[in-house]
C-alpha positions in Angstrom: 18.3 -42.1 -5.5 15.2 -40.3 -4.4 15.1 -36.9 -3.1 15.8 -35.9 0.0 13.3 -33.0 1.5 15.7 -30.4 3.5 13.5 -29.8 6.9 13.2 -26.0 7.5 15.6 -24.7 10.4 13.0 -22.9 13.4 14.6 -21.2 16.2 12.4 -18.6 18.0 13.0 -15.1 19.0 11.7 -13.4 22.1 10.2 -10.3 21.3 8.8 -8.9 25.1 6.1 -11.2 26.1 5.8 -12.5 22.8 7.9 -15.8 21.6 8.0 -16.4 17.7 9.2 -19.5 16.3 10.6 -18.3 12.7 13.1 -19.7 9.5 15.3 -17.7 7.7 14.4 -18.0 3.7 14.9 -15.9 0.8 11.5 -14.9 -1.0 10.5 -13.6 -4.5 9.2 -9.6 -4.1 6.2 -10.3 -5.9 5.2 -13.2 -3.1 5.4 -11.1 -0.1 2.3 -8.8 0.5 2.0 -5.4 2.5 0.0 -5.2 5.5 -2.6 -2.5 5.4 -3.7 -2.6 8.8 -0.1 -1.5 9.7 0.1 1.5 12.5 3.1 3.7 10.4 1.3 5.9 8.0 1.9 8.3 5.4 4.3 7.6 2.6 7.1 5.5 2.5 9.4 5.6 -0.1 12.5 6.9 1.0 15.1 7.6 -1.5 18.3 7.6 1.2 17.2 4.0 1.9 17.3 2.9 -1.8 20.7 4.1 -1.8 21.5 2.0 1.2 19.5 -1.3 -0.2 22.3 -0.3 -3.7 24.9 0.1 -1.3 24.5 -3.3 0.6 23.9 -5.2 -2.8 20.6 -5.8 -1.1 18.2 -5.4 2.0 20.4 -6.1 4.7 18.0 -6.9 7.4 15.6 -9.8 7.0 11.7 -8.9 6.5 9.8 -10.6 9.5 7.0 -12.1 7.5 3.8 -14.3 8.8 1.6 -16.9 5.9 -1.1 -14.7 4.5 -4.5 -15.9 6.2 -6.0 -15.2 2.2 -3.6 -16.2 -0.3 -1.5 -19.8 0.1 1.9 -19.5 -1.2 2.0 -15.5 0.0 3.3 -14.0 2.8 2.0 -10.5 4.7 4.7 -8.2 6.0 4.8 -8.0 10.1 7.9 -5.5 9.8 9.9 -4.6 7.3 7.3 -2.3 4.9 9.7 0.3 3.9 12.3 -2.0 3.0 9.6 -4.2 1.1 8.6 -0.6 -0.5 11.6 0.4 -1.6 12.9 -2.7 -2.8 9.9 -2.9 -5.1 10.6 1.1 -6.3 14.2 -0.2 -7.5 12.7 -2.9 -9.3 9.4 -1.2 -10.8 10.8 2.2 -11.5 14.8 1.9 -11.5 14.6 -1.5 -13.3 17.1 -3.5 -11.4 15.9 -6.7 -11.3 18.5 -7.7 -8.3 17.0 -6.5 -5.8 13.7 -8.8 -6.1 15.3 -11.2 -3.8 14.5 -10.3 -0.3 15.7 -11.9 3.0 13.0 -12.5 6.1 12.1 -14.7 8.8 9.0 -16.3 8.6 6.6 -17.2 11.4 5.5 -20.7 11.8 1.8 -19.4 12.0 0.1 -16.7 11.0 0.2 -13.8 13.9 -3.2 -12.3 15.7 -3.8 -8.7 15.4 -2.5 -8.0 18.9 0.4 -10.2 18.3 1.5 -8.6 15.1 0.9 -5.0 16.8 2.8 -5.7 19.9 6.1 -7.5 17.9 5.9 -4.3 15.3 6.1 -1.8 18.2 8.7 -3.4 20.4 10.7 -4.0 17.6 10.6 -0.7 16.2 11.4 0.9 20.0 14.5 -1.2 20.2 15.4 0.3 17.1 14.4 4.0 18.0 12.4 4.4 15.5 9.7 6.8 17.3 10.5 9.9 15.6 9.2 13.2 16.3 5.2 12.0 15.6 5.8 8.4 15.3 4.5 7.8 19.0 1.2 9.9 18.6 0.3 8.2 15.0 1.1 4.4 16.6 -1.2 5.7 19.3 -4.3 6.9 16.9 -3.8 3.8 14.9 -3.4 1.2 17.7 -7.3 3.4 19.1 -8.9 2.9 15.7 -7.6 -0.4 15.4 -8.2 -2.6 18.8 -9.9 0.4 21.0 -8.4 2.0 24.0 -7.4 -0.5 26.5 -5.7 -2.3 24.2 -3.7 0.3 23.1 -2.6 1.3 26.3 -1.7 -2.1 27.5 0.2 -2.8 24.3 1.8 0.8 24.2 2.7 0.1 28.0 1.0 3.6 28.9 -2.4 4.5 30.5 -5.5 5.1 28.7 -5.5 8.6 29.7 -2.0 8.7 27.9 -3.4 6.9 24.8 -6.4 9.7 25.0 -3.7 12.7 24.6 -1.2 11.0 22.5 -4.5 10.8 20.1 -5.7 14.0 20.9 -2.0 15.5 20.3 -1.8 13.4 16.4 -5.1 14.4 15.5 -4.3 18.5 16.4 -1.2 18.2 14.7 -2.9 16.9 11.2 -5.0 20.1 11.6 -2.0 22.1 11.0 -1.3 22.1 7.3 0.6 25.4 6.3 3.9 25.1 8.4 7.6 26.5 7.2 8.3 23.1 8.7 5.7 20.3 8.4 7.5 18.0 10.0 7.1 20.6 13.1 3.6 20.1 13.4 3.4 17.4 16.3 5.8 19.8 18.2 3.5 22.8 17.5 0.2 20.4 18.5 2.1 19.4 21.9 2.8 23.1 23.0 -0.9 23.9 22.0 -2.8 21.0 24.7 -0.2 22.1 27.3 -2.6 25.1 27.2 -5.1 24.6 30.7 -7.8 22.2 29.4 -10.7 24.7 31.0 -8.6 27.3 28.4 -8.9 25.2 25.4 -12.3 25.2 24.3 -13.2 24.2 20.7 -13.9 27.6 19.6 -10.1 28.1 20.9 -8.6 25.2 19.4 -9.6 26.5 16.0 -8.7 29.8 16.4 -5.4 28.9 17.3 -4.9 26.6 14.7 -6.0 28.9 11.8 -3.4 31.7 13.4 -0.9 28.9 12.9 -1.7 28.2 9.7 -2.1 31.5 8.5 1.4 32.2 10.2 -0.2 35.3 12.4 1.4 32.7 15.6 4.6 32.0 14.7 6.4 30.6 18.0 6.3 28.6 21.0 6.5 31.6 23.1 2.8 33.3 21.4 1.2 30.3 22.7 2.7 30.2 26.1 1.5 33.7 25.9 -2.2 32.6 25.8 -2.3 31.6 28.9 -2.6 35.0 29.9 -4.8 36.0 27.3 -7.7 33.4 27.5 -7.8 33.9 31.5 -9.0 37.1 30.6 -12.5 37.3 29.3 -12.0 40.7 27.5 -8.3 39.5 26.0 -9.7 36.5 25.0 -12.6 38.0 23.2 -9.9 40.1 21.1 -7.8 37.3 20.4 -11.0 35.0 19.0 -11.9 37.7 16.3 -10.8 37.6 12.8 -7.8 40.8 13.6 -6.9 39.8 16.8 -3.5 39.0 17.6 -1.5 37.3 20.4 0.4 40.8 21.1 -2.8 43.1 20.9 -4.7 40.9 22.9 -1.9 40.7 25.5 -2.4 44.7 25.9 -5.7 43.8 26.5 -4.8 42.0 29.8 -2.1 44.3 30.6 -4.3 47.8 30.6 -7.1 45.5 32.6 -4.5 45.0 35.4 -5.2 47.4 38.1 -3.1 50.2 38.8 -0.1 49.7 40.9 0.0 51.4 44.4 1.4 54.7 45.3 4.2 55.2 47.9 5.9 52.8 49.9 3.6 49.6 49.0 3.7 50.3 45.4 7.9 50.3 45.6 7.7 46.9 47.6 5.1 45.6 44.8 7.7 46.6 42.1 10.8 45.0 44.1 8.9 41.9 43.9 8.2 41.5 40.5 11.7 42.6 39.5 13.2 39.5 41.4 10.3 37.3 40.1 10.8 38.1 36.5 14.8 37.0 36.8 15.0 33.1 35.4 16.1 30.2 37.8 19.2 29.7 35.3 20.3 33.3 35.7 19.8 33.0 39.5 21.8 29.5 39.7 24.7 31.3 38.0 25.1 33.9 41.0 24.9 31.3 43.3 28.1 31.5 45.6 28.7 35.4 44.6 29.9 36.7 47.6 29.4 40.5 46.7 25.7 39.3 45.8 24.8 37.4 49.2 26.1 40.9 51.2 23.3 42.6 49.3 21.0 40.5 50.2 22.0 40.7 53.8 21.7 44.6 53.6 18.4 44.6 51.8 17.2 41.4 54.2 18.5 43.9 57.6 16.1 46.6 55.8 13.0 45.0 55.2 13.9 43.2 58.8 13.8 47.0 60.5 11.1 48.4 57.9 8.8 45.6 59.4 9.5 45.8 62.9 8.9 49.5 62.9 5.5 48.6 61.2 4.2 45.8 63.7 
């Protein structure tokens, strides 16, 4: 009786605007390939996930995989790396031969950059996946990959977006000598919320080496620039080798000119004193009758003090 060929099972899956037409299969480690024009960078063996792959008695989740355009019989990861990764680390290094059996779905055709880009990022946002930096590194890869407009239309985002989400990643790599490094995208996004006029390049790397040599060591010191680099002699302190966010903010204070004397100079002070009290703490008094009479009386003051003025 001759053979009988099993045809493969297709079904597609809609991923956005993209429709794949995939099979289910079980593949050999050694013939699926990594893709190295993938956005995700930096390392990524992950020991938690090993344990889950031991756990499971397996990968769980299938590897979406598309035919290798340079080597018949392979197959190039489209998502699924880390699982592919670590797999291989339990194999290679923990010598447990099971795990070279990996489940995925392979395309019926081998994907287009922007293809392969835009089903790696939707799928990874339906997972949320974009950790603290993820979104800026897809970002800077997506520019150096396909360009700007691209990026933006795959990202769903303006170029303008794309621009700072780059300019944000490539900051953040600058600083190298955190407590935290994982902090550093959050540090980089406090930094360009400085006025863009503000943050020259000469400032940009001033800052950054006060980071790194941890003479700024909190949101609030940068906040505090703002101040500083408005003011030309501040700002000079703060870009020398001693200067300091605190020292320099003297600087601007004992530039300030003196407050008035007498009656102007007590109104001046009144004003800053309600200024400096936080919205929260303000919305907590709401309702307070005992606070609303003394703003009557002080309201029926200032009402009086200006009519006798006029």
């Amino acid at each position: 009786m001759p053979l009988q060929l099993v045809e493969p099972v297709w079904h597609e899956r809609l991923l956005e605007r993209t429709i794949l037409k995939c099979r289910r299969a079980t593949l050999d480690l050694y013939d699926i390939l990594p893709n190295e024009r993938q956005p995700r960078r930096g390392p990524k063996s992950d020991v938690e996930l090993q344990r889950q792959i031991e756990a499971n008695g397996g990968v769980f989740e299938p590897l979406l995989v598309e035919p290798h355009p340079e080597h018949d019989g392979k197959y190039r990861i489209v998502d699924g790396d880390r699982r592919w990764t670590n797999s291989k680390v339990l194999v290679e290094v923990e010598k447990k031969e099971q795990y070279r059996k990996l489940p995925v779905e392979i395309t019926d055709h081998t994907l287009t950059d922007e293809e392969r880009l835009r089903v790696w990022i939707y799928i990874h946002r339906q997972r949320k996946e974009w950790d603290a930096k993820e979104k800026e590194m897809v970002a800077c890869s997506l520019t150096d990959m396909v360009g700007r407009v691209t990026a933006a239309s795959i990202l769903g985002v303006s170029v303008r977006e794309v621009d700072k989400l780059v300019d944000i990643y490539q900051l953040s790599e600058k600083l190298t000598n955190l407590r935290e490094p994982g902090a550093s995208i959050t540090w980089a996004r406090e930094i360009k919320n400085l006025n863009r006029k503000l943050l020259t390049p000469e400032v940009v790397d001033a800052v950054v080496k006060k980071v790194n040599d941890h003479e700024i060591t909190n949101s609030k010191d940068v906040r505090k620039l703002r101040h500083v680099l408005r003011d030309p002699v501040a700002r000079a302190d703060f870009l020398s080798d001693r200067g300091t966010v605190e020292g320099s903010l003297l600087k601007v204070q004992s530039a300030a000119p003196p407050r008035a004397k007498g009656l102007l100079g007590d109104l001046e002070e009144l004003n800053e004193s309600i200024r400096k009290y936080p919205w929260s703490d303000l919305s907590s008094l709401r309702g307070q009758q005992e606070v609303l009479n003394k703003l009557d009386e002080v309201e029926k003051t200032i009402r009086e003090l200006k009519r006798t003025l006029s």
